[in-house]
C-alpha positions in Angstrom: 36.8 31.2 97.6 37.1 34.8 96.4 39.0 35.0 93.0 40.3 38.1 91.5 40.5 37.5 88.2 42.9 40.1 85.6 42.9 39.8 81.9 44.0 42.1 78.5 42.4 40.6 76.3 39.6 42.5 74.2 39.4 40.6 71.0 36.5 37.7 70.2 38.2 35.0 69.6 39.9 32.2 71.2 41.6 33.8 74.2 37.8 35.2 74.6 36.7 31.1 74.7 39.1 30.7 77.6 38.7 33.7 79.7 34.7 32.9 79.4 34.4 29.3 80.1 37.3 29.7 83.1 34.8 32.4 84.7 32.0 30.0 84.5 33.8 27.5 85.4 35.0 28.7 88.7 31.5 30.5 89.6 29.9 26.8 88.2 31.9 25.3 90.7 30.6 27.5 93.7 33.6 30.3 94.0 32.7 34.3 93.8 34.4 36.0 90.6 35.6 39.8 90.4 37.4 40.3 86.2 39.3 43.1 86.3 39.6 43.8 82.2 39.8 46.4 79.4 36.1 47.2 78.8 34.1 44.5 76.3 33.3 46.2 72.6 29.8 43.5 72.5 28.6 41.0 70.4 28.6 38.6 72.1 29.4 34.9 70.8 30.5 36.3 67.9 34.4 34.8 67.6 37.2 36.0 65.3 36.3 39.5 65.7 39.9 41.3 66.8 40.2 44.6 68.4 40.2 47.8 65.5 41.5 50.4 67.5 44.6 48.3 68.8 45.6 47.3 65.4 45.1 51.0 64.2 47.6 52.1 67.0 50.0 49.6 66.2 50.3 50.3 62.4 50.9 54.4 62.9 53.0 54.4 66.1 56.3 53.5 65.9 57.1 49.6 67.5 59.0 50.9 70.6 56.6 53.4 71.7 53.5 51.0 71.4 55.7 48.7 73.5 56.3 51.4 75.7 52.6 52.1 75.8 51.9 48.4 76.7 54.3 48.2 79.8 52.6 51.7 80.8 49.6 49.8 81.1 50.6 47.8 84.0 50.1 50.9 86.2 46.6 51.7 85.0 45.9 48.1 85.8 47.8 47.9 88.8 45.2 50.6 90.3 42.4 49.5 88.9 43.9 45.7 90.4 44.1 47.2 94.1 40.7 49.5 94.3 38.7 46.3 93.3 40.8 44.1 95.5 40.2 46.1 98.6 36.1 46.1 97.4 35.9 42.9 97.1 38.6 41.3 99.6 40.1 38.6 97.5 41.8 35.2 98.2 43.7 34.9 95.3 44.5 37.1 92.4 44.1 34.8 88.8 45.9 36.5 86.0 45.7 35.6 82.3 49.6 36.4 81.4 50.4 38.7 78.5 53.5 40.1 77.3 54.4 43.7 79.3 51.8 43.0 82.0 53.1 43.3 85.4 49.8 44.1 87.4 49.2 40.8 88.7 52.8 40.4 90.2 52.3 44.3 91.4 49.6 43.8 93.2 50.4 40.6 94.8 52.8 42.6 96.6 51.3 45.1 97.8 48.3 43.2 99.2 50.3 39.9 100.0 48.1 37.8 98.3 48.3 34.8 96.0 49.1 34.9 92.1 48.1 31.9 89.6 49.6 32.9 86.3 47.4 31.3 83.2 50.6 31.0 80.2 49.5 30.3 76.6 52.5 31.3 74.9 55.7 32.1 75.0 54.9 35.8 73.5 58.6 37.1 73.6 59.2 34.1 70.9 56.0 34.3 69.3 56.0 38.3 69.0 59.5 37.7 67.3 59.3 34.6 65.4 55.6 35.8 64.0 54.5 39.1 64.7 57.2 41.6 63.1 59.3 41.5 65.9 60.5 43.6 69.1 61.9 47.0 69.4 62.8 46.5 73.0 63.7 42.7 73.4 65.6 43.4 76.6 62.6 45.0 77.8 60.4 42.3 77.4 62.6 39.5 78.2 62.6 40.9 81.8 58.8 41.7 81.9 58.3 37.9 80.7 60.9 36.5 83.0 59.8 38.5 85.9 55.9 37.7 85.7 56.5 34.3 85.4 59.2 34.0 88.0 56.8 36.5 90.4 53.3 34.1 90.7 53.1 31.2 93.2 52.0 28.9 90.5 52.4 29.4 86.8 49.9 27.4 84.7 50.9 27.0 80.5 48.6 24.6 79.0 51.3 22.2 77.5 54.0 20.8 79.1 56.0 22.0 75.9 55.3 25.2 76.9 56.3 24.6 80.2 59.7 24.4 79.4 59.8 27.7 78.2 58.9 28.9 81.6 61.7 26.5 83.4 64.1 28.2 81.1 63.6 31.7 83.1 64.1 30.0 86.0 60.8 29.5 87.9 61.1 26.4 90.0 59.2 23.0 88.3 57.6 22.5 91.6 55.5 25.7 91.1 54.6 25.2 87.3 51.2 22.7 86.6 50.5 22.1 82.8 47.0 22.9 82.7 45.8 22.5 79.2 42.6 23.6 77.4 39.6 22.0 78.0 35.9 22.3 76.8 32.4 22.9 78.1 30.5 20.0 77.8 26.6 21.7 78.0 28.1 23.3 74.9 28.2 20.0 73.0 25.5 18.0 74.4 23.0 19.4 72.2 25.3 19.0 68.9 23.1 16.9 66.1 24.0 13.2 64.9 26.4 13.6 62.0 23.5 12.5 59.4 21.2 15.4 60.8 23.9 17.8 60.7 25.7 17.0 57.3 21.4 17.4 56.2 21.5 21.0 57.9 24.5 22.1 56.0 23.0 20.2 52.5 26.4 17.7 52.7 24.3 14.6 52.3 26.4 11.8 50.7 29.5 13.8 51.5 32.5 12.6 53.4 33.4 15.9 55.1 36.8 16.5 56.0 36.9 19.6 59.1 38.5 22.3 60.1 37.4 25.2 62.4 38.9 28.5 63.3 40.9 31.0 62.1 42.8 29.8 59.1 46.1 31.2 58.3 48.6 30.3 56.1 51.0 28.5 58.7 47.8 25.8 58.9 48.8 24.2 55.5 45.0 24.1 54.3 46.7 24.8 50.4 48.0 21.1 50.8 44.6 19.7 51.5 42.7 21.3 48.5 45.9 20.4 46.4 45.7 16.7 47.8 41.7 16.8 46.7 42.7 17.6 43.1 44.6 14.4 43.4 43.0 10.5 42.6 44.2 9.7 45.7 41.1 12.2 47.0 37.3 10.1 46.4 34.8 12.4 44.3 32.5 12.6 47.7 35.2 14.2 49.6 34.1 18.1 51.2 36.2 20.3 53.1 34.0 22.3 55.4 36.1 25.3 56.8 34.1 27.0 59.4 35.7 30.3 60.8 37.8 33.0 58.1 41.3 33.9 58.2 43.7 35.8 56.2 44.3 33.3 53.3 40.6 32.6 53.4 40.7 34.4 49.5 44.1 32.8 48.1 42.4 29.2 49.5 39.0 29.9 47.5 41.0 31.0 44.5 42.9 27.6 44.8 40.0 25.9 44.8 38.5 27.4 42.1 41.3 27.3 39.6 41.6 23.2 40.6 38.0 23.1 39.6 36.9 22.3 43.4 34.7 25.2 44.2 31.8 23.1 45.1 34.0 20.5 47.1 35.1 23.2 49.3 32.9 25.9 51.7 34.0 28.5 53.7 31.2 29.4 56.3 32.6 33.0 57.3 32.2 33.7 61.2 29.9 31.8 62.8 28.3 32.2 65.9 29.8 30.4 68.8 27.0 28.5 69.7 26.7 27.4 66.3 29.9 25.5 65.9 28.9 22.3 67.7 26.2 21.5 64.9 29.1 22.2 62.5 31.5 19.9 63.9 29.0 17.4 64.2 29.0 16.6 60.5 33.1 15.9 59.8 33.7 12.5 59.2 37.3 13.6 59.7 38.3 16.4 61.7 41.5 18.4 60.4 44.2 20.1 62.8 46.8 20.1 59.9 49.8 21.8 61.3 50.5 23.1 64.8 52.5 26.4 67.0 55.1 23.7 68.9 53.8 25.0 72.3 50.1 25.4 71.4 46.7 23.6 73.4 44.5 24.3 70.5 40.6 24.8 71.6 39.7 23.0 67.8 41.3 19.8 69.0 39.0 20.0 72.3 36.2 20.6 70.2 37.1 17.8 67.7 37.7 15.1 70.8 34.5 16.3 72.6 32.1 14.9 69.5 34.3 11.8 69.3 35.8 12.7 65.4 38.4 11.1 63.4 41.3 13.3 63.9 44.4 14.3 61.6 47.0 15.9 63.0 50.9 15.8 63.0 53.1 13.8 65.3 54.4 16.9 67.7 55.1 17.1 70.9 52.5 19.0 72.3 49.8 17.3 70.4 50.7 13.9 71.7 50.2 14.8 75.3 46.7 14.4 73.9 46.4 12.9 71.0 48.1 9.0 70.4 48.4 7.6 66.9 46.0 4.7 66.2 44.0 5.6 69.6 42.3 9.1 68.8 43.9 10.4 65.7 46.1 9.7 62.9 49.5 11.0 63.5 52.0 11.9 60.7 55.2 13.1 60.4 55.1 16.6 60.6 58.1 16.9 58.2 57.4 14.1 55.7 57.3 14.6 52.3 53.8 13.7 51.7 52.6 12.2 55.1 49.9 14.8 55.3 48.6 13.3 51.7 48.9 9.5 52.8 47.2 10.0 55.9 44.3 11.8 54.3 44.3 8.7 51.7 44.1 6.1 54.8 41.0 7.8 56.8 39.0 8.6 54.0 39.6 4.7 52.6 39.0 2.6 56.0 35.4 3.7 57.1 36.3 1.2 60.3 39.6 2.8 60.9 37.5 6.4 61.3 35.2 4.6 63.7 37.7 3.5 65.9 39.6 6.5 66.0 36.4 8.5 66.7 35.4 6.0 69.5 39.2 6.6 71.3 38.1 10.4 70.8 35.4 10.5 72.7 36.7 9.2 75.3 39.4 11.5 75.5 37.9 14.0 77.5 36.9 12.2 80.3 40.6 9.9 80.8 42.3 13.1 80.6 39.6 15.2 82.1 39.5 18.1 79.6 36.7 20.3 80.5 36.5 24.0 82.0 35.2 22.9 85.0 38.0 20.3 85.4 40.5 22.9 84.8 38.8 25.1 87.3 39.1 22.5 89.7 43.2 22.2 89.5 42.8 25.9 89.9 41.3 26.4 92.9 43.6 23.5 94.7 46.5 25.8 93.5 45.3 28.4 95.1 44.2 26.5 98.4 48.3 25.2 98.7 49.2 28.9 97.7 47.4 30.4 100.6 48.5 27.6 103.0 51.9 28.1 101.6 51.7 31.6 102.7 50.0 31.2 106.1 52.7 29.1 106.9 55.4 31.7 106.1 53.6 34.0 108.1 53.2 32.2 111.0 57.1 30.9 111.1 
């Protein structure tokens, strides 16, 4: 199969995960690949990275007129969409959805072919809720509702998420939760969790986890709190691996509860580097949650069979069940955070068990790329026959 595949996305992070491992997923599996995509700034592997020049723009221009800019950018798309479509003769066009990008459902009308529609977030709520707001709600309401309701299948990656699309009205028979997943060549090379705590000098440490981009939402200020505490044994470590924000205020925290050298920040790492990282948590952290989210970490944390933490939503428990693969808590329980820190770092057997039920996650739910690629290309298969049908009647 021929896929046309459209992005926006020019930042290194997590978005940059996805797009990546979907590519080489699908071209893994067999299937030719054309991206169609804002050019790449580099550095390859390098995550958190973000994109200077957009943020520069948004911070001198007023809101509505970089809004208007992004809906403008459909069109410069939409060409760029049709010239490599006619090149390289497509079956399908796959679009990554973001907010004010109409290309996808553009060009799928001119050329009459297919649109799957990736959704990872609602980002009409999540610009408003999080991100300073919308100048021209109306305007994106209708840009949201009218990609969604425009592909032949949408995919969100929880079915929390899916809901959100229902609610503009696309039909449920043409929405297919299709949730993160991870590579598993990327892990298979990952250290034992002796060897790796060695490689990060965390012998004798019971090393609590959390990777990525740390922001104050996460609720990492309760954990250092919660290791000031008796409740927290002398040999606990919290290893955060990625930067964020709040990665200052949290090292400030630490230092003025005297727990500078129970807690360390790596910075950026590589992203071939986080494996050996993960390897060493005894007890991997996913502390708070977006109610819609598929978070890559928890992938990462299942896929080298950790102890997980992680509150009792919705979305999380598609994946994760209390007392199987993680310990749930009550996401707005005075103190269940604290108490289920207390419980996993006390029952060494309870960590074990939990970690077993991890690692075997990824296969009973089949969370990889090339899983995901998999449901993909059926999609598109029943789209096209979909449409040969029409035709033909």
């Amino acid at each position: 199969m021929r896929i046309l595949y459209h992005h926006r996305t020019a930042s290194k992070d997590g978005q940059a995960v996805h797009i990546e491992e979907m590519i080489e997923a699908l071209r893994g599996l067999g299937h030719e690949v054309r991206i169609v995509a804002p050019a790449s700034g580099g550095d390859e592997g390098r995550m958190g990275g973000g994109v200077g020049w957009v943020h520069r723009l948004k911070a001198v221009l007023p809101r509505a007129l970089y809004e208007l800019m992004e809906i403008s950018y459909s069109a410069v798309a939409y060409r760029k969409l049709v010239a490599a479509a006619r090149e390289f003769q497509p079956d399908v066009i796959y679009e990554r959805y973001n907010l004010f990008l109409l290309a996808g459902v553009m060009a799928k009308r001119k050329l009459g072919l297919p649109l799957l529609l990736e959704v990872n977030a609602p980002l009409v709520h999540e610009r408003e809720q999080h991100s300073g707001g919308l100048s021209l709600q109306r305007l994106a309401r209708w840009a949201e509702g009218t990609a969604w309701r425009g592909a032949d299948a949408v995919l969100p990656v929880t079915a929390v998420l899916a809901d959100h699309v229902k609610a503009y009205g696309v039909p449920a028979e043409r929405i297919h939760v299709v949730p993160n997943g991870i590579n598993r060549s990327h892990f298979a090379q990952a250290p034992g969790r002796d060897e790796a705590k060695r490689q990060l000098k965390l012998q004798g440490r019971l090393v609590l986890g959390f990777t990525g981009f740390v922001r104050e939402w996460h609720g990492v200020d309760r954990i250092i709190d919660w290791m000031a505490t008796p409740d927290a044994p002398p040999e606990a470590h919290l290893l955060m691996v990625g930067d964020g924000p709040v990665r200052g205020a949290l090292e400030a925290q630490a230092a003025r509860l005297g727990l500078s050298d129970r807690v360390t920040f790596t910075g950026v790492v590589h992203r071939d580097a986080v494996p050996a990282h993960v390897a060493a948590f005894d007890i991997a952290l996913q502390p708070a949650v977006t109610p819609y989210a598929s978070p890559l970490k928890l992938m990462e944390y299942l896929a080298l069979g950790k102890a997980v933490v992680a509150p009792a939503t919705p979305n999380l428990m598609e994946v994760l069940t209390h007392g199987l693969n993680a310990l749930l808590f009550e996401e707005q329980g005075r103190g269940a955070l604290e108490a289920a820190l207390t419980r996993v770092c006390r029952d060494a057997e309870l960590r074990e068990r939990l970690g077993e039920g991890s690692a075997n996650t990824i296969d009973r739910l089949e969370l990889t790329w090339t899983g995901n690629a998999r449901r993909a290309v059926a999609l598109a298969q029943a789209a096209q026959t979909t449409q040969h049908r029409g035709a033909a009647a």
